[in-house]
PyMOL CGO cylinders between C-alpha atoms (Angstrom):
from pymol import cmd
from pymol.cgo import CYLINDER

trace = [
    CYLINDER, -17.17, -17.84, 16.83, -16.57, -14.73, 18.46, 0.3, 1, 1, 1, 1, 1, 1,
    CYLINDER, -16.57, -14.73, 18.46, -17.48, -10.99, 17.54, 0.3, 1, 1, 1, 1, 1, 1,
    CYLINDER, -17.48, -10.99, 17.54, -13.75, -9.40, 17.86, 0.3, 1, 1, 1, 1, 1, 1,
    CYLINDER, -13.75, -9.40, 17.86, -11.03, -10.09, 15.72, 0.3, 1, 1, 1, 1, 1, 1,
    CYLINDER, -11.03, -10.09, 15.72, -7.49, -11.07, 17.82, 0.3, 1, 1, 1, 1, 1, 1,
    CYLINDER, -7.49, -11.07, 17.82, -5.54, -8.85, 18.83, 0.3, 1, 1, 1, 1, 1, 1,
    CYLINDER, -5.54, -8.85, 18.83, -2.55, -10.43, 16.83, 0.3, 1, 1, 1, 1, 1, 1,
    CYLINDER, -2.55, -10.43, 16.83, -2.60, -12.47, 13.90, 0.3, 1, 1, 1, 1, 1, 1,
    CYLINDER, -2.60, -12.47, 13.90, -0.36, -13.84, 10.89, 0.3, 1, 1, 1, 1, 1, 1,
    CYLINDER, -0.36, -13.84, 10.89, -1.19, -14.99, 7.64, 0.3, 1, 1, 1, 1, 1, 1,
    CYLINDER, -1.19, -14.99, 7.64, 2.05, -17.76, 7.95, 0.3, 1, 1, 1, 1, 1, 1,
    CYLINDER, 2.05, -17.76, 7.95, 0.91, -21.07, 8.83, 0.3, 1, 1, 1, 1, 1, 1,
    CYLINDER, 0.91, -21.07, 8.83, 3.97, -21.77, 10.84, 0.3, 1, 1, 1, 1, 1, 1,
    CYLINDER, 3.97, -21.77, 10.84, 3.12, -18.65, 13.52, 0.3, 1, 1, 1, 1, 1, 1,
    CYLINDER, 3.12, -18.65, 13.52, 1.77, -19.42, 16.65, 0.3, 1, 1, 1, 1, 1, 1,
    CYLINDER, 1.77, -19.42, 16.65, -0.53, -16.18, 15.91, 0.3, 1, 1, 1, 1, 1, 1,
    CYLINDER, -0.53, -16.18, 15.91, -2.12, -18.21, 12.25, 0.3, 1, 1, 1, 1, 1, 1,
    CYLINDER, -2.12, -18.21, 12.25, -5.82, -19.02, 12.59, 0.3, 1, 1, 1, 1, 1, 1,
    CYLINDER, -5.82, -19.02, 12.59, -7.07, -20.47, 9.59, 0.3, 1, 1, 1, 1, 1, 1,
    CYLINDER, -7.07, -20.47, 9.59, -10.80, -20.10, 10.44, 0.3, 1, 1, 1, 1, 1, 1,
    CYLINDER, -10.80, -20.10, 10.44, -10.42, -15.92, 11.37, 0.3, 1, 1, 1, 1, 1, 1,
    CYLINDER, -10.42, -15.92, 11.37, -8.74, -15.70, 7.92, 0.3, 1, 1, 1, 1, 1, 1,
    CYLINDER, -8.74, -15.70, 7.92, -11.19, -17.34, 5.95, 0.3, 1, 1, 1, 1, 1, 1,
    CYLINDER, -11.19, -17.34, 5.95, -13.79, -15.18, 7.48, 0.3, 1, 1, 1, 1, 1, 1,
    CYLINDER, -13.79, -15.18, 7.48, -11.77, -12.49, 6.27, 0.3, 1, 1, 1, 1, 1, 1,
    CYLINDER, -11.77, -12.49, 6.27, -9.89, -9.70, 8.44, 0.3, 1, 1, 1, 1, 1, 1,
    CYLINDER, -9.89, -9.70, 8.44, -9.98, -5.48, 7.19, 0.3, 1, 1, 1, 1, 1, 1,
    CYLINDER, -9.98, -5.48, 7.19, -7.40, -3.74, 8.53, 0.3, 1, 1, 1, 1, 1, 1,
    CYLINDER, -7.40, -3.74, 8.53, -6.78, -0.04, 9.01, 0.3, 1, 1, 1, 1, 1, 1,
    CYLINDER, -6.78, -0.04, 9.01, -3.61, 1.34, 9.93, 0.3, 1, 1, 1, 1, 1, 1,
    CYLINDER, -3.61, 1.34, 9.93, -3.38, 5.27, 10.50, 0.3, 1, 1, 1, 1, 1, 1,
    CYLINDER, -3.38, 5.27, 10.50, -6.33, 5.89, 9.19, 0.3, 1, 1, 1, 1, 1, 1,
    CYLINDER, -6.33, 5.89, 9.19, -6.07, 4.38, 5.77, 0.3, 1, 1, 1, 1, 1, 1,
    CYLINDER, -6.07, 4.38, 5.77, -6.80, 0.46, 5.11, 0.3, 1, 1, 1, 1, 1, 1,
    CYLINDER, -6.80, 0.46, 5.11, -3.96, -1.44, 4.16, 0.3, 1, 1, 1, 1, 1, 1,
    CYLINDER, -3.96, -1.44, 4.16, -5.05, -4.93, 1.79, 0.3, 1, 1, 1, 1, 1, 1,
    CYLINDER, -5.05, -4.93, 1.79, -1.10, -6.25, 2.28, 0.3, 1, 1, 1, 1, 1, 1,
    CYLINDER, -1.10, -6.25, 2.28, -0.84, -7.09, 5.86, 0.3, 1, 1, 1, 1, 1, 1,
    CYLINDER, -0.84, -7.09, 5.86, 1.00, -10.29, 6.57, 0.3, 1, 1, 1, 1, 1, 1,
    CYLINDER, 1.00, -10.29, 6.57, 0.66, -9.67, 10.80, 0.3, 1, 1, 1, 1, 1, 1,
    CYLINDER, 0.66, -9.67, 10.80, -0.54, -6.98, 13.22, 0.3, 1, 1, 1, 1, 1, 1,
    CYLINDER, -0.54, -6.98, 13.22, -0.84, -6.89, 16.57, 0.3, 1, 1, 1, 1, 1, 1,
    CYLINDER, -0.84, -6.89, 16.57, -3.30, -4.37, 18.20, 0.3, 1, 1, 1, 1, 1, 1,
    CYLINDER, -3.30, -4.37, 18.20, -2.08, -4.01, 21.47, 0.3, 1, 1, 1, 1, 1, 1,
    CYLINDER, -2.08, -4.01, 21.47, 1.62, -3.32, 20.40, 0.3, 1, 1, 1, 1, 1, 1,
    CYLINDER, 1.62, -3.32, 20.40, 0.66, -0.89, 17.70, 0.3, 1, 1, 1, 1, 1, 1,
    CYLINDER, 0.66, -0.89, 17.70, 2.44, -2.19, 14.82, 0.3, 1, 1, 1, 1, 1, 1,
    CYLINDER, 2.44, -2.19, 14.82, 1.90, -4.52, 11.25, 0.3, 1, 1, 1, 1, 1, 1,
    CYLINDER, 1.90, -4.52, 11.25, 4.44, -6.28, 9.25, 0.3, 1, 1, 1, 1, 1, 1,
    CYLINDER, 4.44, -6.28, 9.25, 4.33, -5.97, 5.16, 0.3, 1, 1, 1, 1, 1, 1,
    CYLINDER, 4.33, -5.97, 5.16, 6.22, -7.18, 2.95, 0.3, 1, 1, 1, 1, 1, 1,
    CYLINDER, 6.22, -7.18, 2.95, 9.91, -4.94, 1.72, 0.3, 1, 1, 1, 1, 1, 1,
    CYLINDER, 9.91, -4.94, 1.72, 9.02, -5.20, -2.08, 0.3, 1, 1, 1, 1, 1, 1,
    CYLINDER, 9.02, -5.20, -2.08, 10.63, -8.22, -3.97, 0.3, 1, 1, 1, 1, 1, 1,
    CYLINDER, 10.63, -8.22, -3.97, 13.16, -9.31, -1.59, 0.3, 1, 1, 1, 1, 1, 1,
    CYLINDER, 13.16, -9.31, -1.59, 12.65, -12.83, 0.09, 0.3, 1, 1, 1, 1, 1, 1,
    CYLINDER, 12.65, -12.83, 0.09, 14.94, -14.09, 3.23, 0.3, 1, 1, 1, 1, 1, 1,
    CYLINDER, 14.94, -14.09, 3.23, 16.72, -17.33, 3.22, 0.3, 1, 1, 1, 1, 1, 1,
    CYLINDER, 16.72, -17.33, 3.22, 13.70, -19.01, 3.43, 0.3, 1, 1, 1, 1, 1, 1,
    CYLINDER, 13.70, -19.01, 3.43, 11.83, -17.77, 0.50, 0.3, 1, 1, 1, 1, 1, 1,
    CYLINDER, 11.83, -17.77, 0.50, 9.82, -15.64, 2.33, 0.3, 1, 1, 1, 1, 1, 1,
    CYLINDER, 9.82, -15.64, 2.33, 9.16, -11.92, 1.48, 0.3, 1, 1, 1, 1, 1, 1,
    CYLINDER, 9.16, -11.92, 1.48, 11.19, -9.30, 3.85, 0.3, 1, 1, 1, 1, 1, 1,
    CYLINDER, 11.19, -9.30, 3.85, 9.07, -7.66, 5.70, 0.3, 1, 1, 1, 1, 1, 1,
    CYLINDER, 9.07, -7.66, 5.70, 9.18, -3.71, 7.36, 0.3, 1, 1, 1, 1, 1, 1,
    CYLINDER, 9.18, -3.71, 7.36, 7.02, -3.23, 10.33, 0.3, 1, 1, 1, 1, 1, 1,
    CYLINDER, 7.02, -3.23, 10.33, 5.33, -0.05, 10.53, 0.3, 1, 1, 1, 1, 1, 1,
    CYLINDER, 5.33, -0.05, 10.53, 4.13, 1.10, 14.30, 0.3, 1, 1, 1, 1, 1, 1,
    CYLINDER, 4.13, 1.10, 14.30, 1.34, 3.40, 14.63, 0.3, 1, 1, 1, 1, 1, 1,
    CYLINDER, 1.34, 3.40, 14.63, -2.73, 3.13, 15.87, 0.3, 1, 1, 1, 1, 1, 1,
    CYLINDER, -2.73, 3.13, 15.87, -3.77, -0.34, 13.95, 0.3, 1, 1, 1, 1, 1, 1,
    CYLINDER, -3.77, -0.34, 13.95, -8.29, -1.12, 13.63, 0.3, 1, 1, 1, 1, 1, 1,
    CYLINDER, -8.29, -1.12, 13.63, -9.46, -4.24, 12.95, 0.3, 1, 1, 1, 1, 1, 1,
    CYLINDER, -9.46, -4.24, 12.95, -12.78, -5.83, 11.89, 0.3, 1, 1, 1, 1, 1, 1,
    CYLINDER, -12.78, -5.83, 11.89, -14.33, -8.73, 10.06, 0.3, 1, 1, 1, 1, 1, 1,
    CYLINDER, -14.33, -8.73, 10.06, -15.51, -8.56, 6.91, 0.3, 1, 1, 1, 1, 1, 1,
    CYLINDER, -15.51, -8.56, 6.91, -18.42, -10.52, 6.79, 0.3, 1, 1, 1, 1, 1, 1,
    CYLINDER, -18.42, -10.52, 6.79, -19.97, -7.98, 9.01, 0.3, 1, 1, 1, 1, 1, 1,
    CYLINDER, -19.97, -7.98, 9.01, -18.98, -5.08, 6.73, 0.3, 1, 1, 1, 1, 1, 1,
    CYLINDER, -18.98, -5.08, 6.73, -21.11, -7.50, 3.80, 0.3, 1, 1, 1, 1, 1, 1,
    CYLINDER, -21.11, -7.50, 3.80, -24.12, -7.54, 6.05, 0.3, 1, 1, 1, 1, 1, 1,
    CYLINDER, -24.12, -7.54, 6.05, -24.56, -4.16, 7.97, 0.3, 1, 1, 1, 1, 1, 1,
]
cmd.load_cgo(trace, "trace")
């Protein structure tokens, strides 16, 4: 398994950016500065994340989601636990 986290990835198994095994390792993200727990996608490159729009859902029972554009970090969390 690789040291760096992808540059985009979605918690939605139908995505073609969902990767079980990189969530289960577990993802941290920071987003201008402050870390953000309810991130549903980001994409590093592009400078953006998606979370959800409160309790709204679309038409497929999904929540809405606003995305937000700005300097995203990313890192796994199992190397936060051992360094």
């Amino acid at each position: 398994m690789t040291d760096t986290p992808p540059d985009r990835l979605s918690i939605y198994p139908n995505s073609p950016y969902y990767d079980y095994d990189v969530l289960v390792r577990g993802i941290g993200v920071r987003f201008r500065g402050e870390e953000k727990s309810t991130v549903e996608e980001y994409c590093i490159s592009e400078g953006w994340i998606k979370v959800s729009a409160g309790k709204a859902v679309d038409r497929k029972g999904r929540p809405m989601q606003l995305t937000l554009k700005g300097p995203v970090e990313v890192w796994f969390k199992d190397e936060e636990a051992q360094g």
